[in-house]
N, C-alpha and C positions, 0 to 999 in steps of 0.2 A: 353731651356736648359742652359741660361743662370747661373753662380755660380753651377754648376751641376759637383759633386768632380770625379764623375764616366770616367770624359774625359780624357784620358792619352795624353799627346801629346809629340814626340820622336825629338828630335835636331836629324841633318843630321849624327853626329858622331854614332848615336849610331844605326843604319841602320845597318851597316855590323854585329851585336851583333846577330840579328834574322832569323832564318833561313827558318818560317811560319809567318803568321800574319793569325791570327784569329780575326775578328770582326764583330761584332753584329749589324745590319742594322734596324732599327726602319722607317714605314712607315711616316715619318714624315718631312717636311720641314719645316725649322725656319732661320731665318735669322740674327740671334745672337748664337755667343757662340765660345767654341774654335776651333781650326783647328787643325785634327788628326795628321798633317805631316807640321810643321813649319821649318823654314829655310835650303829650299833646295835649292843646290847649280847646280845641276845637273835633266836632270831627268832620273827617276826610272821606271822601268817595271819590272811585278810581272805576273805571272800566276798564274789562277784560278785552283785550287784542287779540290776544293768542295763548293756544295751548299745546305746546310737542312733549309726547310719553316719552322720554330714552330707556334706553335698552333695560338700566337697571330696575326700573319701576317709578324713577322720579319724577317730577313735571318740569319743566322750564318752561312760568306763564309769564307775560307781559302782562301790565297793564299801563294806562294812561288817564291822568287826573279826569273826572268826570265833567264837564260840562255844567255850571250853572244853570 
């Protein structure tokens, strides 16, 4: 996945902007490329919503920041 423009990746400021996170899980490991969630200062817990398989084997899960 490396040069792959598709990767969004969110600085720690902009965490309190969302209030789901939807993303799409690709059966695949690779050990290059970028990292979804860079310069965290703290950490973050989210809960799981939801989970739909598509056809190809991927996941589209939901989650939503966890509740203190």
């Amino acid at each position: 996945m490396s040069g792959d423009k598709n990767i969004v990746t969110l600085e720690a400021a902009d965490y309190a902007a969302f209030y789901i996170y939807v993303i799409l899980v690709h059966p695949v490991v690779v050990n290059v490329g970028e990292h979804l969630f860079d310069n965290l200062m703290e950490r973050k817990d989210f809960h799981l919503v939801d989970v739909k398989t598509l056809t190809d084997g991927s996941l589209l899960v939901t989650y939503e920041p966890a509740k203190a």
